[in-house]
mmCIF file of the N, C-alpha and C atoms, coordinates in Angstrom:
data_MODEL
# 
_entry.id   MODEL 
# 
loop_
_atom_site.group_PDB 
_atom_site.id 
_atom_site.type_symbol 
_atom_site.label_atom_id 
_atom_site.label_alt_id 
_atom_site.label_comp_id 
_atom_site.label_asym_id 
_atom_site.label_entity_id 
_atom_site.label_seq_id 
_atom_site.pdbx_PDB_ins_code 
_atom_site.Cartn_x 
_atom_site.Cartn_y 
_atom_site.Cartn_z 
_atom_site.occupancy 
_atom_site.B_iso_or_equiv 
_atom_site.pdbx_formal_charge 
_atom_site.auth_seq_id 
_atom_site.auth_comp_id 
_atom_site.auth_asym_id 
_atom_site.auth_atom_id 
_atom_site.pdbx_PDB_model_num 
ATOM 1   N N  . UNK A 1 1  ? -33.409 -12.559 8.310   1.00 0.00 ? 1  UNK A N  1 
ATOM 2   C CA . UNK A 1 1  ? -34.377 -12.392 7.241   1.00 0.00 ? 1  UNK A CA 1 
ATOM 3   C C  . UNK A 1 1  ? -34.125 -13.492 6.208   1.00 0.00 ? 1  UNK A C  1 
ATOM 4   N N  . UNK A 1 2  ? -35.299 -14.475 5.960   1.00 0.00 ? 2  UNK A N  1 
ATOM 5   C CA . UNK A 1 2  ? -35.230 -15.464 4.733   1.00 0.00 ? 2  UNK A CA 1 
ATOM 6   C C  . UNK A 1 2  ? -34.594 -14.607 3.398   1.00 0.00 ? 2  UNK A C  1 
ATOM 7   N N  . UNK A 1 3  ? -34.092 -15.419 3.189   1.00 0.00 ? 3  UNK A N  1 
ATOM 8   C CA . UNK A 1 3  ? -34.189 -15.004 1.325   1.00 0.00 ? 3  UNK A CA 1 
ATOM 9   C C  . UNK A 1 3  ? -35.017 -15.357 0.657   1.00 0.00 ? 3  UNK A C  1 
ATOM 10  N N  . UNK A 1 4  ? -35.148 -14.361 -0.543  1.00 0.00 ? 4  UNK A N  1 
ATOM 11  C CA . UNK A 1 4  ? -36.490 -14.512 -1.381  1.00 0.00 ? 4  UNK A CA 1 
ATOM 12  C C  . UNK A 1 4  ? -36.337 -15.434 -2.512  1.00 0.00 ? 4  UNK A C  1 
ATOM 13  N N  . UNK A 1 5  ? -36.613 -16.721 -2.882  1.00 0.00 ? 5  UNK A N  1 
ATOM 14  C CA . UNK A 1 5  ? -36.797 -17.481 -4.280  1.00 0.00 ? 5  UNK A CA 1 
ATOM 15  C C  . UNK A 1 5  ? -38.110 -16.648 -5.212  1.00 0.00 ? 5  UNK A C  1 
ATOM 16  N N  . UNK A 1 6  ? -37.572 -16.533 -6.361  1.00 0.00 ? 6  UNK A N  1 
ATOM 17  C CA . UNK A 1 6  ? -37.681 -16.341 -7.227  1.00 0.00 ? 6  UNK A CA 1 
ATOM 18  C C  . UNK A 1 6  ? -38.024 -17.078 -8.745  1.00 0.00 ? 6  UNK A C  1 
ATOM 19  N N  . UNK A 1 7  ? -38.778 -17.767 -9.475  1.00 0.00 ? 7  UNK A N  1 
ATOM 20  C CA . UNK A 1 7  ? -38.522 -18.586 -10.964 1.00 0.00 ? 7  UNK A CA 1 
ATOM 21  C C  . UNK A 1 7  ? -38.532 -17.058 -11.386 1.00 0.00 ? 7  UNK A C  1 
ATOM 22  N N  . UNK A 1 8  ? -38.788 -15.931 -11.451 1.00 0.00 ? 8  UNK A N  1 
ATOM 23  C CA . UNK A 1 8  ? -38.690 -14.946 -12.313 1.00 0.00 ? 8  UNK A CA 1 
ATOM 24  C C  . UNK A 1 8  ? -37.437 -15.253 -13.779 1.00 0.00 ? 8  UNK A C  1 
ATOM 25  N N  . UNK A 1 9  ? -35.945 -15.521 -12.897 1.00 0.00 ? 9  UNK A N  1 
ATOM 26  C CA . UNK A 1 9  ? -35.408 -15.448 -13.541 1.00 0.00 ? 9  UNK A CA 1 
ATOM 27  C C  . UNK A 1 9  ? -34.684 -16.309 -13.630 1.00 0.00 ? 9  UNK A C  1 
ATOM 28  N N  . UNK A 1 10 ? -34.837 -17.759 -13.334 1.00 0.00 ? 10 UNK A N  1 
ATOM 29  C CA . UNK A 1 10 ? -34.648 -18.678 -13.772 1.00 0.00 ? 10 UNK A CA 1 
ATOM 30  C C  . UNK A 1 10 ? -34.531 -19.185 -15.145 1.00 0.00 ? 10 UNK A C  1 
ATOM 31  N N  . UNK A 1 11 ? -33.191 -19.671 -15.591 1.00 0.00 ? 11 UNK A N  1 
ATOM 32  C CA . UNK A 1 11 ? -33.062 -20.068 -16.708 1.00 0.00 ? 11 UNK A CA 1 
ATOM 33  C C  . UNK A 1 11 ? -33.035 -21.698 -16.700 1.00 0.00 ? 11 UNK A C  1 
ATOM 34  N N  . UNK A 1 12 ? -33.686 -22.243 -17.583 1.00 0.00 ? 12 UNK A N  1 
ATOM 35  C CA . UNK A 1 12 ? -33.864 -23.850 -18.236 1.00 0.00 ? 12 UNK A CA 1 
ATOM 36  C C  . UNK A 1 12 ? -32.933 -24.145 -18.830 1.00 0.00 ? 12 UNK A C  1 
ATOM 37  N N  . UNK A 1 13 ? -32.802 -25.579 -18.417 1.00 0.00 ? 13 UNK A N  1 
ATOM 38  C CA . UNK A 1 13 ? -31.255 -26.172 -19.157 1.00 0.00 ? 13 UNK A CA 1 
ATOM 39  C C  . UNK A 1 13 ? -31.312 -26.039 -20.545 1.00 0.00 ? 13 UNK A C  1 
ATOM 40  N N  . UNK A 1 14 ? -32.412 -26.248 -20.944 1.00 0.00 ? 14 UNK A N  1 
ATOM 41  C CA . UNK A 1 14 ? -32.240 -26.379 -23.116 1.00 0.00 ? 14 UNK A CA 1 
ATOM 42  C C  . UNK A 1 14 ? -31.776 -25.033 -22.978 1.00 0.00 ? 14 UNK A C  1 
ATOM 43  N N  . UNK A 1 15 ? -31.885 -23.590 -22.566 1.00 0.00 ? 15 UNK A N  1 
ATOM 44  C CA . UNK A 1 15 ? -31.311 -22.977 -23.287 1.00 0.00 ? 15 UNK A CA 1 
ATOM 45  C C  . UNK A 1 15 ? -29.734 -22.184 -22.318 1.00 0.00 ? 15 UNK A C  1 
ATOM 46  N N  . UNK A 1 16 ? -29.257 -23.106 -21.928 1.00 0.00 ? 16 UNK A N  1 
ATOM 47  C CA . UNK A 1 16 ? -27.716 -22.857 -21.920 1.00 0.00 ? 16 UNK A CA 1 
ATOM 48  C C  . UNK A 1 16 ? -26.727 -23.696 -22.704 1.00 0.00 ? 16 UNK A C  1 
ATOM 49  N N  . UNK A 1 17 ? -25.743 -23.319 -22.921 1.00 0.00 ? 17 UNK A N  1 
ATOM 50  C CA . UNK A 1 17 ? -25.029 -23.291 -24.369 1.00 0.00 ? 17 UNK A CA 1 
ATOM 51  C C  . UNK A 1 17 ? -23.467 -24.097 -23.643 1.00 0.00 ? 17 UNK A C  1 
ATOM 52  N N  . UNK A 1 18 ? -23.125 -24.560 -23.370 1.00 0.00 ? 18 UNK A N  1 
ATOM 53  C CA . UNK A 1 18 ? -21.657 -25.343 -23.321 1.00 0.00 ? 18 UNK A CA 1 
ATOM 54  C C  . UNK A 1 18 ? -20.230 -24.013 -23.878 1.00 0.00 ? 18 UNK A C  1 
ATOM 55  N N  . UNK A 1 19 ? -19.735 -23.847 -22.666 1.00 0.00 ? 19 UNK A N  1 
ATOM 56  C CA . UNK A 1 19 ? -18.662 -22.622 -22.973 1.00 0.00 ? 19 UNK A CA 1 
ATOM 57  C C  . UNK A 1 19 ? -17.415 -23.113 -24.222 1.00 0.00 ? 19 UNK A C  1 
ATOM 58  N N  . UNK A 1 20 ? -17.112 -22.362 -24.723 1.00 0.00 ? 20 UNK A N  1 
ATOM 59  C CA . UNK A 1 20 ? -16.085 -22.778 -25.472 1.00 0.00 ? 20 UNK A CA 1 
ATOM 60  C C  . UNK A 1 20 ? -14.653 -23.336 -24.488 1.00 0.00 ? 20 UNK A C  1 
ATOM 61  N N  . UNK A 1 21 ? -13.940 -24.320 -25.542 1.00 0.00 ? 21 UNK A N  1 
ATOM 62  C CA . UNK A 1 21 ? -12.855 -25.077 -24.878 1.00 0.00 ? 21 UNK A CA 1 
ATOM 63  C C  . UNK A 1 21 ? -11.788 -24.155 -24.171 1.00 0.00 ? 21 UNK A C  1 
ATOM 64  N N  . UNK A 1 22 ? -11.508 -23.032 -25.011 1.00 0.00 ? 22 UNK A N  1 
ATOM 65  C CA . UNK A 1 22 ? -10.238 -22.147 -24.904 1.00 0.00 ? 22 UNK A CA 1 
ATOM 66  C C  . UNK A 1 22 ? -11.301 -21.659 -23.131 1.00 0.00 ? 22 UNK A C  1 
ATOM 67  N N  . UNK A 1 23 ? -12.428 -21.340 -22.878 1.00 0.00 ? 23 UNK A N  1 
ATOM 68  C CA . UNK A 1 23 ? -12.532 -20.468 -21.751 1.00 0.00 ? 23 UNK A CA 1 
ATOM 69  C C  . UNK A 1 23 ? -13.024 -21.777 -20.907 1.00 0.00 ? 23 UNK A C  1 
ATOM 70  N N  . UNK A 1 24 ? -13.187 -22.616 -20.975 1.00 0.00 ? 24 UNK A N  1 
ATOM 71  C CA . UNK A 1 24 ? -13.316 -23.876 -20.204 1.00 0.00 ? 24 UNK A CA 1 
ATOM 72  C C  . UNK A 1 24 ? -12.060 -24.032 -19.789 1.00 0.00 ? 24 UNK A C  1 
ATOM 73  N N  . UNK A 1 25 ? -10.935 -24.023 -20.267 1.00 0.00 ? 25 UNK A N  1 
ATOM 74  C CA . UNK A 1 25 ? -9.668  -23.805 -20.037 1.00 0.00 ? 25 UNK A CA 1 
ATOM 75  C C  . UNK A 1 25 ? -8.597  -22.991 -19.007 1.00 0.00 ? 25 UNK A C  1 
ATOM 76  N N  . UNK A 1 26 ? -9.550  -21.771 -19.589 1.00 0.00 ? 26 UNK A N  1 
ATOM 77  C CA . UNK A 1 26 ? -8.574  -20.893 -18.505 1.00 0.00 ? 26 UNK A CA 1 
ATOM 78  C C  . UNK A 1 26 ? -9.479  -20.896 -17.675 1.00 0.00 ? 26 UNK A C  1 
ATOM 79  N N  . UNK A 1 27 ? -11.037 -20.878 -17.312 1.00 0.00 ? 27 UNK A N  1 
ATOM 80  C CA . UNK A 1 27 ? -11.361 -21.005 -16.125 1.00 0.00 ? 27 UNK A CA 1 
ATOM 81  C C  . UNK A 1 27 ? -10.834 -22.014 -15.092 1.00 0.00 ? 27 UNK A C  1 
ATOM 82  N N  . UNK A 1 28 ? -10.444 -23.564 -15.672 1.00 0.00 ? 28 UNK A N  1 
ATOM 83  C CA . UNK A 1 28 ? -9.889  -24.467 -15.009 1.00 0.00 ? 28 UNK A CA 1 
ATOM 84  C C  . UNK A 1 28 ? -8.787  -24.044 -13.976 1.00 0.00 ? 28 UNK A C  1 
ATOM 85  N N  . UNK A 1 29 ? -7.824  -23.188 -14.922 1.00 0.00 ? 29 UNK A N  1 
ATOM 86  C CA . UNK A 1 29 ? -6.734  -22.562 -14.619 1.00 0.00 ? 29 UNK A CA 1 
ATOM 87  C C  . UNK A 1 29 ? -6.990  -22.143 -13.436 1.00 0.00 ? 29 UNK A C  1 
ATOM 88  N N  . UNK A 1 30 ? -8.002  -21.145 -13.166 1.00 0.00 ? 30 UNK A N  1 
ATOM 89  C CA . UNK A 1 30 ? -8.178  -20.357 -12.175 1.00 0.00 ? 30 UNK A CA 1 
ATOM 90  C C  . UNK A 1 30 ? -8.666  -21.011 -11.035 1.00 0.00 ? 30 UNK A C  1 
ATOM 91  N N  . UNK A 1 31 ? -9.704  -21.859 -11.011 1.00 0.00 ? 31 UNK A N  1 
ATOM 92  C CA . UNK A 1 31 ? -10.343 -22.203 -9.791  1.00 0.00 ? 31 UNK A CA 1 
ATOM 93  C C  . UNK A 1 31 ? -9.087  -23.185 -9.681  1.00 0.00 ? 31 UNK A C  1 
ATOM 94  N N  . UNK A 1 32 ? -8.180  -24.034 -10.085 1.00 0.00 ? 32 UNK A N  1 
ATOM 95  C CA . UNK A 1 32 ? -7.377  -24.875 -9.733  1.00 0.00 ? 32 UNK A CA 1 
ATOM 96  C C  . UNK A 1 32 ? -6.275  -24.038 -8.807  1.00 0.00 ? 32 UNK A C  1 
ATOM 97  N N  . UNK A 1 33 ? -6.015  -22.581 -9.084  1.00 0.00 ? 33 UNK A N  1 
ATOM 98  C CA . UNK A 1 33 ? -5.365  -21.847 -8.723  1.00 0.00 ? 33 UNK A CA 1 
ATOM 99  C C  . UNK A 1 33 ? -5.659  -21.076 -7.346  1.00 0.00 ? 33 UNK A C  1 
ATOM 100 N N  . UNK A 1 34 ? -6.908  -21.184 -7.046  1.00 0.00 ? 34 UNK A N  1 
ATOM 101 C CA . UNK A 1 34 ? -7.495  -20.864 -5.794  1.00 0.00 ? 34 UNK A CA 1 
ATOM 102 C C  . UNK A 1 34 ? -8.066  -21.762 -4.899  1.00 0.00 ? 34 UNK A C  1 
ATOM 103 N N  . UNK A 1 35 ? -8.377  -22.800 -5.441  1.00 0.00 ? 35 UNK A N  1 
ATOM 104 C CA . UNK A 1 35 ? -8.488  -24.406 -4.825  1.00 0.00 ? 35 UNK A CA 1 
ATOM 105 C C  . UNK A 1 35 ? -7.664  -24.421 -3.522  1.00 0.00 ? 35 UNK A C  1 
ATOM 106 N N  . UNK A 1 36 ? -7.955  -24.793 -2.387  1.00 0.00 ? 36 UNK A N  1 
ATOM 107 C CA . UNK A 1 36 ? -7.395  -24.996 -1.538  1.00 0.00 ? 36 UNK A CA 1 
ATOM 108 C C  . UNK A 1 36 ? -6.774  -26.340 -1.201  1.00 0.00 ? 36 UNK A C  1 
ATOM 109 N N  . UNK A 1 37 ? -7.787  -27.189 -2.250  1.00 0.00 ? 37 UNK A N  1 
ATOM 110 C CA . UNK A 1 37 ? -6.725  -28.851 -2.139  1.00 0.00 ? 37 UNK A CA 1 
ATOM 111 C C  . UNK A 1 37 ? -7.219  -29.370 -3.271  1.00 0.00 ? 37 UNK A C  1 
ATOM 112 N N  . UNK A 1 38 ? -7.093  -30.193 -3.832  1.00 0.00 ? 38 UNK A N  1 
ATOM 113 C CA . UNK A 1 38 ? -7.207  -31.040 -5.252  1.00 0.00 ? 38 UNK A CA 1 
ATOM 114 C C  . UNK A 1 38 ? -8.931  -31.703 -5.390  1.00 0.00 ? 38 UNK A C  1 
ATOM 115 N N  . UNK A 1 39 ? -9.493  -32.033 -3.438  1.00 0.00 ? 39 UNK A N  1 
ATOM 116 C CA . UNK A 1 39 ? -10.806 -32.097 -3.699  1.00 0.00 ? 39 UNK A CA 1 
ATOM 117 C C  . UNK A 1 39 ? -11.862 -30.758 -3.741  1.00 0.00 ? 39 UNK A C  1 
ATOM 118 N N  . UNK A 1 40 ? -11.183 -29.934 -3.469  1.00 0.00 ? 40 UNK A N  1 
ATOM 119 C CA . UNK A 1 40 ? -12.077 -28.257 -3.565  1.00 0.00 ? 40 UNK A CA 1 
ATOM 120 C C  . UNK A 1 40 ? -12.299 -28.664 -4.993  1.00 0.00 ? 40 UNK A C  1 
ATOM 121 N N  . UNK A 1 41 ? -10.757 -28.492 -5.634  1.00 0.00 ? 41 UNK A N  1 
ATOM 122 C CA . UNK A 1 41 ? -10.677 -28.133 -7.141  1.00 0.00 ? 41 UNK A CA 1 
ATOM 123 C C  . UNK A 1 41 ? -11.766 -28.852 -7.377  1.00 0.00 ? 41 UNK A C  1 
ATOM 124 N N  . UNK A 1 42 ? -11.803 -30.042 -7.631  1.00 0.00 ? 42 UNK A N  1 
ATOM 125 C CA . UNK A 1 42 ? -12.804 -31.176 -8.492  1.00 0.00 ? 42 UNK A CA 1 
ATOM 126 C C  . UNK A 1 42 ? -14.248 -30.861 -8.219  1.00 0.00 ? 42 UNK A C  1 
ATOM 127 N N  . UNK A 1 43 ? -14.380 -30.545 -6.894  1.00 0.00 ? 43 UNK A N  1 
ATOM 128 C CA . UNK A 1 43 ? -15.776 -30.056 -6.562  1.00 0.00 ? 43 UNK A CA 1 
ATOM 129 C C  . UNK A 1 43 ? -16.348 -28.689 -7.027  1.00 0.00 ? 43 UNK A C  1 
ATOM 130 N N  . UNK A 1 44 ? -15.101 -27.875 -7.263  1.00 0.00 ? 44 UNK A N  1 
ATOM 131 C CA . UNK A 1 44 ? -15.547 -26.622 -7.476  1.00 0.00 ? 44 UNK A CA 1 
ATOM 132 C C  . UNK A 1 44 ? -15.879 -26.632 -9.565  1.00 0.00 ? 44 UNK A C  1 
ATOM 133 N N  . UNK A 1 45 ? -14.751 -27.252 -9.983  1.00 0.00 ? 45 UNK A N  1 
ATOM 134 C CA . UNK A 1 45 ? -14.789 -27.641 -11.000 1.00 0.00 ? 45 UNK A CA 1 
ATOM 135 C C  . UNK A 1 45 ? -16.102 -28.442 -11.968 1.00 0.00 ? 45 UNK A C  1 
ATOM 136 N N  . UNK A 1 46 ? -16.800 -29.611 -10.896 1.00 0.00 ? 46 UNK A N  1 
ATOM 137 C CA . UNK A 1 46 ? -17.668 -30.400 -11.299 1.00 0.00 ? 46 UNK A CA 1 
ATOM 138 C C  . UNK A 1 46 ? -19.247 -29.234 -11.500 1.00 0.00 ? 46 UNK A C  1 
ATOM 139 N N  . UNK A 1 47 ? -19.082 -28.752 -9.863  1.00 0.00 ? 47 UNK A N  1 
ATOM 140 C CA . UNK A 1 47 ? -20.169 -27.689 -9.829  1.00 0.00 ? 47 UNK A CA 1 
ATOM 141 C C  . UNK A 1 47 ? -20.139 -26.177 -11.464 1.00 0.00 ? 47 UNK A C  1 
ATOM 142 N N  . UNK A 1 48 ? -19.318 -26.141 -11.720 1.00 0.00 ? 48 UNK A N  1 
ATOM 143 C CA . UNK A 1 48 ? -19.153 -25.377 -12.686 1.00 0.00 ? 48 UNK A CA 1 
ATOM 144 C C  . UNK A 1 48 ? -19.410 -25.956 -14.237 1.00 0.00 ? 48 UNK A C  1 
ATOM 145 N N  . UNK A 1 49 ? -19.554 -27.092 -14.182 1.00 0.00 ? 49 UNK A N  1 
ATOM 146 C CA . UNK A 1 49 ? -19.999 -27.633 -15.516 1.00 0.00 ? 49 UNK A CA 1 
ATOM 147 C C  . UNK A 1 49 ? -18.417 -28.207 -16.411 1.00 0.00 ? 49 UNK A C  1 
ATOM 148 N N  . UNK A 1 50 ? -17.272 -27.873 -15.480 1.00 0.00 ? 50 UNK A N  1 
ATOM 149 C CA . UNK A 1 50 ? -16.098 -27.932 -16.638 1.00 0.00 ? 50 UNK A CA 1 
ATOM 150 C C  . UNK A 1 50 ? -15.050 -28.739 -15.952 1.00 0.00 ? 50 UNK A C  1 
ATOM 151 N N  . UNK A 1 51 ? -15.667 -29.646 -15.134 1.00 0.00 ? 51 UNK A N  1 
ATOM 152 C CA . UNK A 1 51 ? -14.680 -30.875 -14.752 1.00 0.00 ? 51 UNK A CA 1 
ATOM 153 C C  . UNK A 1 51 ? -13.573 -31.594 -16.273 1.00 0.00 ? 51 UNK A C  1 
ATOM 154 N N  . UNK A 1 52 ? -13.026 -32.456 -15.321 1.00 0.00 ? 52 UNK A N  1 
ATOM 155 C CA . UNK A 1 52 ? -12.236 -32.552 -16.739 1.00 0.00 ? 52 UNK A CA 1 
ATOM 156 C C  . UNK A 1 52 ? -12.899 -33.789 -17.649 1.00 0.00 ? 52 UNK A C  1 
ATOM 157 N N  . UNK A 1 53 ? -12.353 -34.234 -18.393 1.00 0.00 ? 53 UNK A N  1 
ATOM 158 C CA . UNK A 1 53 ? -13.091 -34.845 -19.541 1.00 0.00 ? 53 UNK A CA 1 
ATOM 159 C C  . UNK A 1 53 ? -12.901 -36.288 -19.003 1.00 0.00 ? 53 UNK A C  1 
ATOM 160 N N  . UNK A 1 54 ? -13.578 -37.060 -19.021 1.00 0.00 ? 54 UNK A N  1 
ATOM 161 C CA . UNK A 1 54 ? -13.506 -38.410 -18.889 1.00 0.00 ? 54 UNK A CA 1 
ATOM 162 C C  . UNK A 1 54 ? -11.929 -39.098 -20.165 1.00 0.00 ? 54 UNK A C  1 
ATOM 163 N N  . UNK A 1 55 ? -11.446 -39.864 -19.692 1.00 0.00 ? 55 UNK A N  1 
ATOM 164 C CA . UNK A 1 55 ? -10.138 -40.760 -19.801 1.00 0.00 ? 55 UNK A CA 1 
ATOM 165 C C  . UNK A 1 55 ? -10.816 -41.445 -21.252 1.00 0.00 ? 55 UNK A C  1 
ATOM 166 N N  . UNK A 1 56 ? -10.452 -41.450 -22.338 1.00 0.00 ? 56 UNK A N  1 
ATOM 167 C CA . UNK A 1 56 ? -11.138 -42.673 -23.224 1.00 0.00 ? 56 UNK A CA 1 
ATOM 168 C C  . UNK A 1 56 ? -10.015 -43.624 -23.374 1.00 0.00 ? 56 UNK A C  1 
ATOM 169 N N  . UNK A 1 57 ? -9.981  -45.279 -23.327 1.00 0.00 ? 57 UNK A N  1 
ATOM 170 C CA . UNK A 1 57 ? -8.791  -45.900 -23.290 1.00 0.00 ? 57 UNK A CA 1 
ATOM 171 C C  . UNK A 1 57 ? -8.902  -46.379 -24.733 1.00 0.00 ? 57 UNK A C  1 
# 
């Protein structure tokens, strides 16, 4: 059986909000912690919006 798509409940980027640092944080924690190798992490990480911060030199 297909699955059903939906826009019902689709949310638009203008109105999602950037998580705070402290829970950007410990989420890192976690998926790094269940990551099965360092490229899961980054992928799982990137897909989540809370990769890590770009390097400024």
């Amino acid at each position: 059986m297909a699955a059903k798509t939906t826009t019902e409940n689709d949310i638009a980027d203008e109105d999602l909000e950037p998580v705070a640092d402290e829970t950007a944080r410990q989420a890192q924690r976690v998926v790094a912690a269940y990551a099965a190798d360092a490229d899961e992490c980054r992928m799982l990480l990137s897909m989540l919006g809370i990769g890590p911060n770009p390097k400024s030199d």
